[in-house]
C-alpha positions in Angstrom: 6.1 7.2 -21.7 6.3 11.0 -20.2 8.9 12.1 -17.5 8.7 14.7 -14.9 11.5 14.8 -12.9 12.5 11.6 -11.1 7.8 10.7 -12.2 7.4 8.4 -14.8 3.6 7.6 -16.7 3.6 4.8 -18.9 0.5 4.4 -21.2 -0.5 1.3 -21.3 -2.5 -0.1 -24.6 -6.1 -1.1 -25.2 -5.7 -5.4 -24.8 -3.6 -6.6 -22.5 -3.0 -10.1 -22.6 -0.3 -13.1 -23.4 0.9 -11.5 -26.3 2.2 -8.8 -24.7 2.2 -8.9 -21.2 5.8 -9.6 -21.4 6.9 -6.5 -23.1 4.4 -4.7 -20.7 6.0 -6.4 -18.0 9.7 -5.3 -19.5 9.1 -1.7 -20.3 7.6 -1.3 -16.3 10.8 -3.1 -15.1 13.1 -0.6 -17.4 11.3 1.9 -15.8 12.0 1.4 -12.2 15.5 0.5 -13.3 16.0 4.0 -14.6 16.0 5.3 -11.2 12.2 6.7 -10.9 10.8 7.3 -7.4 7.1 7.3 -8.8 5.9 5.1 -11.7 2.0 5.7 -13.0 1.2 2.8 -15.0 -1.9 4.6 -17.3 -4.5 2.0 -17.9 -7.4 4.8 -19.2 -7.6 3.3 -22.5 -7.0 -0.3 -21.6 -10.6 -2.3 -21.9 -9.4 -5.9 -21.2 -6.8 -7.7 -19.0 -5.9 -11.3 -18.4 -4.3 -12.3 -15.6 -0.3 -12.4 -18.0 -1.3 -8.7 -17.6 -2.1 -8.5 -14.1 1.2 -11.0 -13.1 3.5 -8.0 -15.2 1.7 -5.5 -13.0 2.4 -8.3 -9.8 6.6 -8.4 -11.2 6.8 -4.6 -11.6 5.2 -4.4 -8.1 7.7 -6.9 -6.6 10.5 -4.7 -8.5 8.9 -1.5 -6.9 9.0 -2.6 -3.8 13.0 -3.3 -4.0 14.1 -0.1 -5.4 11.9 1.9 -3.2 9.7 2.9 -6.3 5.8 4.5 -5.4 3.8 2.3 -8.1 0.4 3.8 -8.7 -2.2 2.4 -10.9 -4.9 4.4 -13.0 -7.5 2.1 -13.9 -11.2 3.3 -14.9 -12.4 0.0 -16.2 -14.6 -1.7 -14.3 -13.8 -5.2 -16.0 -10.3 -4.6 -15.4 -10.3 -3.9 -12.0 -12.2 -6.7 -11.0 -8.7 -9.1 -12.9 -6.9 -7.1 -10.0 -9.0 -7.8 -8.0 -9.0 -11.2 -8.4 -5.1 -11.2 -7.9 -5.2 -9.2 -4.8 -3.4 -6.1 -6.0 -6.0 -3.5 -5.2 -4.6 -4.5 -1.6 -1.2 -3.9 -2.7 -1.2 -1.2 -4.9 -3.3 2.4 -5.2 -5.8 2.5 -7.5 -6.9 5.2 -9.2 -10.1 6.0 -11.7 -8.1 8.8 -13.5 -4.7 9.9 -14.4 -5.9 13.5 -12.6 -6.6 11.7 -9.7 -3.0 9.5 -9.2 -1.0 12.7 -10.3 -2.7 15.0 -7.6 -2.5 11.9 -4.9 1.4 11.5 -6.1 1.7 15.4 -5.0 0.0 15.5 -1.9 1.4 15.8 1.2 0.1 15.7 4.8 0.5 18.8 6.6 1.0 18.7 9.9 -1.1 19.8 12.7 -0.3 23.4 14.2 -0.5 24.3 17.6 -3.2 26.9 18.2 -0.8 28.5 20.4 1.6 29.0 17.7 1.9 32.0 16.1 1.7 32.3 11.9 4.4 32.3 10.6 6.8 31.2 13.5 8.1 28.1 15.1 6.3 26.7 17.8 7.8 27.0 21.0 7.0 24.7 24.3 5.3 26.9 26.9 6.9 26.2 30.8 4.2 24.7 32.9 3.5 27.2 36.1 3.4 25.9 39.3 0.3 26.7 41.0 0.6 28.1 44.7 0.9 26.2 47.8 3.1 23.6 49.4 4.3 20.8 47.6 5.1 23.1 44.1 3.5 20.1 42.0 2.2 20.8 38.5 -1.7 21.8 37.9 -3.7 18.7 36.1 -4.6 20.0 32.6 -8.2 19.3 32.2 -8.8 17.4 29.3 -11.9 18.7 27.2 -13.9 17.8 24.3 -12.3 20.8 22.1 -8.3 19.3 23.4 -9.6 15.6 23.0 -9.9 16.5 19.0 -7.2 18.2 18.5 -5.0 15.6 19.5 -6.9 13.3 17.4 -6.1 15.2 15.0 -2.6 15.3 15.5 -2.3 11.6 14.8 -0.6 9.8 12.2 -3.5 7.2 12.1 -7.1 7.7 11.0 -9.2 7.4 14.2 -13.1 6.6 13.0 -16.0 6.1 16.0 -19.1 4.4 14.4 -22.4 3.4 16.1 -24.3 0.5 16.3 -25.4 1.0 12.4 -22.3 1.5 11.4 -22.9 5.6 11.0 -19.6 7.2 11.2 -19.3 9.6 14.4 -16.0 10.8 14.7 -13.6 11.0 11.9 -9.9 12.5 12.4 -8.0 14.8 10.1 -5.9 12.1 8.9 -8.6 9.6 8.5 -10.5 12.7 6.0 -6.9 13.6 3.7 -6.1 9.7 3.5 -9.7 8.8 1.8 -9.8 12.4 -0.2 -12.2 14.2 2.1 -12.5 18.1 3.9 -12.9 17.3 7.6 -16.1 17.2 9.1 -17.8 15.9 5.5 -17.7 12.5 6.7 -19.8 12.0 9.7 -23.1 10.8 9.4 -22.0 8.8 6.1 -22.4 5.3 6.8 -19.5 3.8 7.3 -19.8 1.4 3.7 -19.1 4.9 2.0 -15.3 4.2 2.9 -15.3 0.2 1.3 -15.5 -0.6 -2.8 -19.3 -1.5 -3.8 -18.3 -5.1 -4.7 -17.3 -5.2 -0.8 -20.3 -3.7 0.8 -22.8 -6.5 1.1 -19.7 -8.7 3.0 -18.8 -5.8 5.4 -22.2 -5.7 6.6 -21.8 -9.3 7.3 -18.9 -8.8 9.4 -19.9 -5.6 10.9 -23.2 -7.7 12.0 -20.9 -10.5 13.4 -18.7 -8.1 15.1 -21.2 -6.3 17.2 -22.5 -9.5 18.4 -20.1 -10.5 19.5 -17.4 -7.2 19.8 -13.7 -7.6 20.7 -10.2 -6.0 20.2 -8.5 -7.2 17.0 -5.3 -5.9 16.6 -4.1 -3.8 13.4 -3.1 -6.3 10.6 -4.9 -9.3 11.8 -7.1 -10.8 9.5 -7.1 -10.4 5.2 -5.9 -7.5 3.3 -8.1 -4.6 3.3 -9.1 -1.9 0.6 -10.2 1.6 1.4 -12.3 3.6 -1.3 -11.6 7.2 -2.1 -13.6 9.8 -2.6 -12.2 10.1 -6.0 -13.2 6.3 -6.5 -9.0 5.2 -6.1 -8.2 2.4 -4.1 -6.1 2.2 -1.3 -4.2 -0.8 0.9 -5.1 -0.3 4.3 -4.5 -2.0 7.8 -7.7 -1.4 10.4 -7.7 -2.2 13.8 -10.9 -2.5 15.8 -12.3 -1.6 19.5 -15.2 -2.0 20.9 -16.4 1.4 23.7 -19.1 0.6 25.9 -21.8 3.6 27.0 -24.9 3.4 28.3 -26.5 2.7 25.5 -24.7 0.3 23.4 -21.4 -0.1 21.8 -19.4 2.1 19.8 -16.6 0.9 17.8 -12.9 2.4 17.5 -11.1 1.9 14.2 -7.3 2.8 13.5 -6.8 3.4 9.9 -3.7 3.1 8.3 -2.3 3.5 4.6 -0.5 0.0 4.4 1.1 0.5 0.7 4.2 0.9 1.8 4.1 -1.4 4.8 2.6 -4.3 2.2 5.9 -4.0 0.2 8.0 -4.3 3.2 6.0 -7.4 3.9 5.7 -9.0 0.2 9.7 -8.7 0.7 9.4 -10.3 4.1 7.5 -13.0 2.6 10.1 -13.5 -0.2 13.0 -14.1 2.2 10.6 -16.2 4.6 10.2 -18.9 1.4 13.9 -18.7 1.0 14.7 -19.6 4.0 12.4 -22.1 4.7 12.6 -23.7 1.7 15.1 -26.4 2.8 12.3 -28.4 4.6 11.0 -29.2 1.1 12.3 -31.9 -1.6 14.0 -29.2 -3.7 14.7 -26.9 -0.7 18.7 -27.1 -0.4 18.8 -26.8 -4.3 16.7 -23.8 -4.6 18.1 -22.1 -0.7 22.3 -22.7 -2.7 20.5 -20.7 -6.0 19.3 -18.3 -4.0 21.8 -17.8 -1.7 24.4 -17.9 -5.0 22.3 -15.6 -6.9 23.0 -12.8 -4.4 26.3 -13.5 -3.9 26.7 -13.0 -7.6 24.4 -9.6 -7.4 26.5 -8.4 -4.7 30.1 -8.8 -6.8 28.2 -7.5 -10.3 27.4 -4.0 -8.3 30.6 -3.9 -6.0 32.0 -4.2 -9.8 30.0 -1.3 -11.9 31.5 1.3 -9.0 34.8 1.2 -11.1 33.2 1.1 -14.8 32.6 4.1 -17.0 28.8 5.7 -16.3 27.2 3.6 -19.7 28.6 0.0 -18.6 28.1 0.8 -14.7 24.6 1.4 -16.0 23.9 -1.9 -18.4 26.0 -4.2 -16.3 23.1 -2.4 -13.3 20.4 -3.3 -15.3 21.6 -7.0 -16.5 22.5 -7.4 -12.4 18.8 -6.1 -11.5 17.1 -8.2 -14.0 19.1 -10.9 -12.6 17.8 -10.5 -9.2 14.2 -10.0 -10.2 14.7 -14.0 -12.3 15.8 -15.1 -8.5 13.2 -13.8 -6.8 10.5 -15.4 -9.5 12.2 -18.6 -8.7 11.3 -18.0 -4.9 7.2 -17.3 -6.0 7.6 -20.4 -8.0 8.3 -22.3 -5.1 5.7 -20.9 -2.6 3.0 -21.4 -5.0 4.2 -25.0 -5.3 5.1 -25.5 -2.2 0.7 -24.2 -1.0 -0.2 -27.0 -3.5 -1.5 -23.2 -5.2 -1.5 -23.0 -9.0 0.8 -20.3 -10.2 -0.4 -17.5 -12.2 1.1 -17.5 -15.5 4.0 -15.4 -16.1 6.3 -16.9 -18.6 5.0 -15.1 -21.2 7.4 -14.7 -23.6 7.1 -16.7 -27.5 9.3 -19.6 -26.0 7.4 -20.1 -23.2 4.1 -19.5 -24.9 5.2 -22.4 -27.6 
């Protein structure tokens, strides 16, 4: 493990499977516990994963997403990726093909766009409109032109793409380029695939083929989880929204990108409550809703209590109240995957549970 600032890296080993899963699991949770804003778990070296090891990588992600941690993933092996794959955590969590790669994506940051009108190395200021001459002292209609249409494309938070009828990519934003790694203006005239993982290609030309046939609006998060490729071969969680533009020829189609990592915690959470609170239509539901609903009375008192105890105790009595919480919220997964008649990954992977 290697800390730089508020960064943790935590090398993982070369098998992960049952047998240790739940100490991987454990040191990831101890970890976030600690207070880190970014965790890298370093998979370079790992060669094999069962799915124990991908469901410690699923808790520390549920853990993550309740502290407010940036989990990031650096995962070269092919074999490997396909286990998280299978579990759906490329489209929860960045994936990266080396530790290079997540370190520089953990430092980047998106710049915003600049006025042209703006001198270097002062603050823009907002220019008064004139009024034009002649009665009625309304404002002049800006005309807006092909040069002014891009730069407030660029100015988005959103990546705009405009692809043609084979799916060649015709427009790409700023924002669209940074999020997926690339200078602006190298991505037009790449096929539109070169943003999707391999493994995906063959299906997106399916539905790419279906869509044009038949082309309509489809709002941003409608549908599965999506994954972005970067340039640098990482993963990304993304949320696309499509529209079709009509010419004279054809149809183009409008895409809004969006980075969803964050958004996807805020909804895995969502989801979490949702079970919670619905769980009282079920045969166990009033049990499991008065466990849950004790459980966090009890995590409320244990952290009201630590403001008053010496920095070491606040700190392990923290810990003991987090790991608490994080056996509740299990409880909670438990019950969905019961509840979808689904069979539940296995997690209890400790010697008892094993035996």
């Amino acid at each position: 493990m290697r800390w730089t600032g508020q960064r943790a890296v935590v090398t993982l080993p070369e098998h992960i499977d049952v047998a240790n899963a739940g100490q991987i699991r454990e040191e990831l949770l101890s970890v976030i516990n600690r207070g880190a804003t970014e965790l890298v778990a370093d998979m370079t070296a790992t060669g094999s994963c069962d799915h124990a090891g991908a469901d410690a990588v699923a808790r520390a992600y549920q853990r993550a997403a309740a502290s407010g941690t940036q989990l990031r993933l650096v995962v070269p092996a092919p074999a490997v990726r396909r286990v998280l794959g299978i579990n759906g955590l490329d489209r929860l969590i960045p994936i990266y093909p080396s530790l290079e790669a997540a370190t520089a994506a953990a430092s980047a940051t998106v710049t915003p766009a600049v006025p042209t009108w703006a001198a270097p190395g002062r603050p823009a200021r907002a220019r008064r409109p004139r009024r034009p001459a002649g009665p009625g002292g309304g404002f002049k209609a800006a005309a807006i032109t092909g040069a002014v249409l891009r730069n407030l494309l660029d100015a988005l938070d959103d990546g705009i793409v405009l692809t043609d009828d084979d799916g060649v990519l015709a427009l790409v934003n700023r924002r669209l380029a940074h999020m997926f790694g690339y200078q602006h203006g190298e991505l037009v005239g790449q096929p539109v695939e070169s943003l999707i993982p391999a493994d995906l290609h063959v299906a997106h030309r399916s539905h790419r083929a279906a869509y044009m046939r038949a082309p309509q609006a489809r709002p941003m998060g409608a549908g599965a989880r999506l994954v972005g490729l970067r340039k640098d071969g990482a993963t990304v969680p993304v949320e696309v929204s499509l529209s079709p533009v009509p010419t004279a020829t054809g149809h183009l189609t409008l895409a809004v990108v969006r980075d969803a990592t964050q958004t996807r915690q805020r909804d895995d959470l969502a989801d979490l409550a949702h079970a919670a609170a619905s769980a009282q239509q079920t045969q166990h539901g009033p049990e499991l809703l008065d466990k849950v609903v004790s459980s966090l009375f009890h995590v409320g008192l244990s952290l009201q209590a630590a403001i008053d105890l010496p920095h070491r105790v606040a700190r392990q009595r923290i810990t003991e109240t987090l790991q608490h919480l994080d056996d509740t919220i299990h409880e909670i997964r438990d019950h969905m995957f019961a509840a979808s008649g689904q069979p539940d990954p296995p997690h209890r992977d400790s010697p008892e549970d094993v035996n």
